[in-house]
C-alpha positions as a LaTeX table, in Angstrom:
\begin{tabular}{lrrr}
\hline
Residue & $x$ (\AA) & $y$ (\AA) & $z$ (\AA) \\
\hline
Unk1 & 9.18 & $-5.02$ & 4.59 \\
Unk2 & 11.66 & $-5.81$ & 6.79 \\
Unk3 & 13.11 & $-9.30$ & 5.96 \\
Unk4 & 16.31 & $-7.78$ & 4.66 \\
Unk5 & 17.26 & $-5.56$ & 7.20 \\
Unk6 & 19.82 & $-6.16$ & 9.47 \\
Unk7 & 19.32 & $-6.27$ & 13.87 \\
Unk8 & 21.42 & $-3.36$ & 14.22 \\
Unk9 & 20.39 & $-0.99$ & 11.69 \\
Unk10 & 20.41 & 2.25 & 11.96 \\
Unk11 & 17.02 & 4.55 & 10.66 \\
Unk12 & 17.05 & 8.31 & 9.51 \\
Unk13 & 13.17 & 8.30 & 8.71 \\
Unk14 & 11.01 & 11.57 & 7.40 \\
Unk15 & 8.79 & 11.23 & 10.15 \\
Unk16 & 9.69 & 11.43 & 14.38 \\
Unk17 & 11.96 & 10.81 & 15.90 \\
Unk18 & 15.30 & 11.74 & 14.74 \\
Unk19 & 16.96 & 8.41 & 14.87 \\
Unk20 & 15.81 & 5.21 & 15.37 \\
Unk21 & 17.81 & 1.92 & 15.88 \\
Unk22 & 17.48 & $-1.92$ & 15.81 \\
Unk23 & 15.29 & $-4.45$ & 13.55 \\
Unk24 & 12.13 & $-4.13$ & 16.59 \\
Unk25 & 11.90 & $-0.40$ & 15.88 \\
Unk26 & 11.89 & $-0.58$ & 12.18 \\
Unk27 & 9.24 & $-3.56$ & 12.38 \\
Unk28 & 7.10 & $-1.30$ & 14.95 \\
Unk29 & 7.71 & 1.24 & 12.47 \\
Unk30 & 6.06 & $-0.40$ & 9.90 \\
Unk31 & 3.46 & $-1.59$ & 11.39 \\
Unk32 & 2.39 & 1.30 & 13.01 \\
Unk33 & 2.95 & 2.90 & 8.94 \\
Unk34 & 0.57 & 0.19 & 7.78 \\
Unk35 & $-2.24$ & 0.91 & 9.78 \\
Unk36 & $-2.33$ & 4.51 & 9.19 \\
Unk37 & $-3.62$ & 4.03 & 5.81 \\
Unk38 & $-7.19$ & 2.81 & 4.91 \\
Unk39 & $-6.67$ & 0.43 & 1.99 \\
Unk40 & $-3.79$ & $-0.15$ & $-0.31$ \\
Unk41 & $-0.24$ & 1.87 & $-0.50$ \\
Unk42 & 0.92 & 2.11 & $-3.40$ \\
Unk43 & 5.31 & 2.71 & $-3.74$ \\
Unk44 & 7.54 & 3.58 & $-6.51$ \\
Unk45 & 10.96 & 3.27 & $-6.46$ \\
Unk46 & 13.14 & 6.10 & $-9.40$ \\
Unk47 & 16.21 & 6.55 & $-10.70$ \\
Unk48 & 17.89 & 3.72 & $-8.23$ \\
Unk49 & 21.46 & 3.93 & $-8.22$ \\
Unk50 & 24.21 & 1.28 & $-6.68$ \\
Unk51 & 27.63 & 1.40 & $-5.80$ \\
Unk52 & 29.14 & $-2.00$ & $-4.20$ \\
Unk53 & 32.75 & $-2.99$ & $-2.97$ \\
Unk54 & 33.44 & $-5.77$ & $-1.67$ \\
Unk55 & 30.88 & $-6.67$ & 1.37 \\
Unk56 & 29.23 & $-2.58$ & 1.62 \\
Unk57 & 27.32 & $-0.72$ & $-0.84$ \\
Unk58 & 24.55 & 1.51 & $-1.04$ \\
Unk59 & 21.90 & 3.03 & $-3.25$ \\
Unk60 & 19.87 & 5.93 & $-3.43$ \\
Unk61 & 16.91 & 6.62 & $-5.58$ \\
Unk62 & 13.40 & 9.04 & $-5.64$ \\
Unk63 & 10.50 & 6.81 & $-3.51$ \\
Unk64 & 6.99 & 7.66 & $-4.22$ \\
Unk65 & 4.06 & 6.66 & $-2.02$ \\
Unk66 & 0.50 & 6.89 & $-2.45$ \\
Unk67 & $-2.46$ & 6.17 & $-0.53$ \\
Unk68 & $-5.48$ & 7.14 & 1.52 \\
Unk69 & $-4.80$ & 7.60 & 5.13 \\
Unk70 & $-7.30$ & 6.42 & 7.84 \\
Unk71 & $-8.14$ & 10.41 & 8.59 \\
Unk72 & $-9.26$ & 10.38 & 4.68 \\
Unk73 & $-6.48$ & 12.18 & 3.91 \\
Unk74 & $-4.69$ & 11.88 & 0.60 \\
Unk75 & $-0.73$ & 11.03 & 0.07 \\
Unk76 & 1.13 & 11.57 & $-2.78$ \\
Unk77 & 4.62 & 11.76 & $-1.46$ \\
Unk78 & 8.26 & 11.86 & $-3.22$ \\
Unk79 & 11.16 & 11.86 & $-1.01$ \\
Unk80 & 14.57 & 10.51 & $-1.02$ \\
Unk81 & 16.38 & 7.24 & 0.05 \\
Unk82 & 19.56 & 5.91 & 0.68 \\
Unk83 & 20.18 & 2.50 & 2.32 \\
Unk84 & 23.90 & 1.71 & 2.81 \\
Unk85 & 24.04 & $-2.25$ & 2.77 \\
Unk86 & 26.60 & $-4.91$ & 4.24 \\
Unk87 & 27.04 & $-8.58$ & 3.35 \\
Unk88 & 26.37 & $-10.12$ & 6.58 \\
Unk89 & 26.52 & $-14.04$ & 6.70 \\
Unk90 & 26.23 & $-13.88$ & 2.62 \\
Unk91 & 22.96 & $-12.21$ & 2.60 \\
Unk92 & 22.50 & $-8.55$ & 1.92 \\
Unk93 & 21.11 & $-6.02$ & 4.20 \\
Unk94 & 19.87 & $-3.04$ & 5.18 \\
Unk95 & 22.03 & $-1.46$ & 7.52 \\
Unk96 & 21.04 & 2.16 & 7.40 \\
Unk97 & 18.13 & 3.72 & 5.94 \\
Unk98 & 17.84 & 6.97 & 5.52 \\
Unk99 & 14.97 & 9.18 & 3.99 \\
Unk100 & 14.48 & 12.66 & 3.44 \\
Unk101 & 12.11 & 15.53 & 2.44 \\
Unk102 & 14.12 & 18.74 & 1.09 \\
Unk103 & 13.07 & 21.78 & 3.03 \\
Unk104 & 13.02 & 25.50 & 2.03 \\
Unk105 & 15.84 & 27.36 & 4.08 \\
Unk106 & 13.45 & 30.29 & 4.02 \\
Unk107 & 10.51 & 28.98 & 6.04 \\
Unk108 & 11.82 & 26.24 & 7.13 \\
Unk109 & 9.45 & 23.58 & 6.10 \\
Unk110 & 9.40 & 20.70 & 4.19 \\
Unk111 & 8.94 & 21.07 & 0.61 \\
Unk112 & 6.54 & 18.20 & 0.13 \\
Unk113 & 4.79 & 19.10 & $-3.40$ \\
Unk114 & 7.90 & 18.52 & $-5.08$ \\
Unk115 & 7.76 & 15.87 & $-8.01$ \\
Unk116 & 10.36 & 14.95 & $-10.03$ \\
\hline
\end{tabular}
């Protein structure tokens, strides 16, 4: 999960805290992610879109994940992602990921039923 992402990224994620940064928080990240659920995850990746020049780029698409958490709770989650990208050393990576849940100005919380 996190063999192309570069030392110093940068991470926007949907859960706490606001910003993380630097490969050994996105690896603790994910493993702490991992052992949440009880049994497989299941991810989807929609729409993905790309835009390079030169050595940056990015992409954004609709991620889907799906799964049974450890608590027996159910996920069926869309939210969005954009990872800018750099060519560092002729490999591509990740050097800021950002995901996002859209929220309802009204209540204030995250509108997490949405599908596309």
């Amino acid at each position: 999960m996190i063999a192309a992402v570069a030392d110093d990224v940068v991470t926007f994620d949907v859960v706490d805290p606001l910003r993380s940064t630097g490969k050994a928080a996105t690896r603790q990240r994910a493993v702490e992610w991992v052992a949440s659920y009880d049994g497989p995850i299941a991810g989807e990746d929609r729409g993905v879109q790309v835009a390079v020049d030169g050595n940056v780029g990015f992409s954004h698409d609709l991620s889907h994940v799906t799964g049974t958490l450890k608590t027996g709770s159910e996920v069926d989650m869309w939210f969005r992602t954009t990872l800018g990208v750099r060519r560092i050393g002729g490999r591509w990576l990740i050097v800021h990921d950002h995901g996002s849940d859209p929220f309802d100005p009204a209540s204030g919380k995250a509108s997490l039923g949405l599908k596309p």
